[in-house]
C-alpha positions as CSV (number, residue, x, y, z in Angstrom):
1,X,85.1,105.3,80.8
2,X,85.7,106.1,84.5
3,X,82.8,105.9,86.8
4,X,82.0,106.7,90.5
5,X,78.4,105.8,91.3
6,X,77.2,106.7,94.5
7,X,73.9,104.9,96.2
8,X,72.6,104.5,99.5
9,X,71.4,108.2,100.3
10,X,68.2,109.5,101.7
11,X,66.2,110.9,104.8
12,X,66.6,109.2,108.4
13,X,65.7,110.2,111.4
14,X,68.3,111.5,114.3
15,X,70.3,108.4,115.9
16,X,69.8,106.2,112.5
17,X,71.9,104.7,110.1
18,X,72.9,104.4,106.5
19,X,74.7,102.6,104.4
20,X,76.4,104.1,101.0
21,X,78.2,102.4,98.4
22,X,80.0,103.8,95.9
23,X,80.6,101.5,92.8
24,X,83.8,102.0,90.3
25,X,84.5,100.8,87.2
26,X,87.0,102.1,84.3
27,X,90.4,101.8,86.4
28,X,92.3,99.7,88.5
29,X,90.1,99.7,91.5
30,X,92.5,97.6,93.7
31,X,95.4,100.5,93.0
32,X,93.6,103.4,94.2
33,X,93.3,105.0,97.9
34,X,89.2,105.3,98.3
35,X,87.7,108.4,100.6
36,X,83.9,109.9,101.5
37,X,83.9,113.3,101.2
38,X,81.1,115.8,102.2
39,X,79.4,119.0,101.6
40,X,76.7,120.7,103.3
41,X,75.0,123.6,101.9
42,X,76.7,126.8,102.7
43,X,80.1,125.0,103.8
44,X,83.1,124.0,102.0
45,X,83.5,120.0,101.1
46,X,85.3,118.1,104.1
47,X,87.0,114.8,104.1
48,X,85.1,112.4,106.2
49,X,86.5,108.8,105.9
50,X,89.7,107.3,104.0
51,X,90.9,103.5,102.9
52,X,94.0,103.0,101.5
53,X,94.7,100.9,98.4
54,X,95.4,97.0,98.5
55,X,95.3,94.9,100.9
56,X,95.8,96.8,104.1
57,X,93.1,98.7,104.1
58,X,94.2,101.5,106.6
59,X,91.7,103.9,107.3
60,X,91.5,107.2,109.2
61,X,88.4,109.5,110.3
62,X,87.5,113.0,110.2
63,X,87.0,113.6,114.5
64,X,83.7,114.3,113.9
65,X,82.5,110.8,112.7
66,X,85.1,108.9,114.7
67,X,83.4,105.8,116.0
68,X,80.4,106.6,114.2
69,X,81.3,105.9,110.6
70,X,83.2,103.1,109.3
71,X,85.0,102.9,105.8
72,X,85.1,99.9,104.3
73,X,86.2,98.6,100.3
74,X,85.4,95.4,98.4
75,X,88.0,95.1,95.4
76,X,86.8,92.3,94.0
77,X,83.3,93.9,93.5
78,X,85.0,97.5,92.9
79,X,83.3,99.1,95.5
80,X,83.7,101.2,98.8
81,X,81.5,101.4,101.3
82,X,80.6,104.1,104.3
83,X,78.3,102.5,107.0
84,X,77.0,105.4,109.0
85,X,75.5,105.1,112.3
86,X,74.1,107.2,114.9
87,X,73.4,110.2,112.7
88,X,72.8,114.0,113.9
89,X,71.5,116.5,111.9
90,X,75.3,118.2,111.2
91,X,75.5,114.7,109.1
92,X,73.0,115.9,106.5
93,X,74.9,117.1,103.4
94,X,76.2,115.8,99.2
95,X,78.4,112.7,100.2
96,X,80.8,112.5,97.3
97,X,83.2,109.1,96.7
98,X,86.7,109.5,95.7
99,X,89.0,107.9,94.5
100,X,93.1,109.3,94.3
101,X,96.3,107.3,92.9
102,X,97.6,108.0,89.9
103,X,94.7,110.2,88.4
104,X,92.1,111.7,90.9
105,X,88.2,110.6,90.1
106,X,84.8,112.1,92.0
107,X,81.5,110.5,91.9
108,X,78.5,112.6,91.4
109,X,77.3,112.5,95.1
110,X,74.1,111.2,96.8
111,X,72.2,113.5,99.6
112,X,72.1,112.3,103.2
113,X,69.5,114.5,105.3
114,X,68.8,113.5,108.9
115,X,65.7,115.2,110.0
116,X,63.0,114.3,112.8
């Protein structure tokens, strides 16, 4: 059974950080290009942060999180990671995990609010 677990969400305050993690289990983990997507109330889902599969590990950035966000995977726990620092309020939305190669696979998301 494929899974996408999310963790790491919550409230922080404006300039703070977070860290999620997004654990996978049911496919090849190693195989399959890993992204953060997100989706704030009201808006369409956006792609925020992409790793590719094996070894290199190339990422790209959506311009809005661009030196504040950093993608990062773990294949031999099976895991991708978003470390998010210096949060604004326009971060707050579902932050969804995905994972695309040769099916497509979405976690169930985990809410990130930044509030004062």
């Amino acid at each position: 059974q494929v899974q996408l677990v999310e963790s790491g969400g919550g409230l922080v305050q404006p300039g703070g950080s977070l860290r999620l993690s997004c654990a996978a289990s049911g496919f090849t983990f190693s195989h399959y290009g890993m992204r953060w997507y997100r989706q704030a109330s009201g808006k369409e889902r956006e792609l925020v942060a992409a790793i590719s599969s094996g070894v290199s590990g190339m990422t790209d950035y959506a311009y809005s999180v661009k030196g504040r966000f950093t993608i990062s995977r773990d294949n031999s726990k099976n895991t991708t990671y978003l470390q998010m620092n210096s949060l604004k309020p326009e971060d707050t939305a579902v932050y969804f995990c995905n994972a695309h190669g040769f099916n497509i696979y979405w976690g169930q998301g985990t809410q990130v609010t930044v509030s004062s």
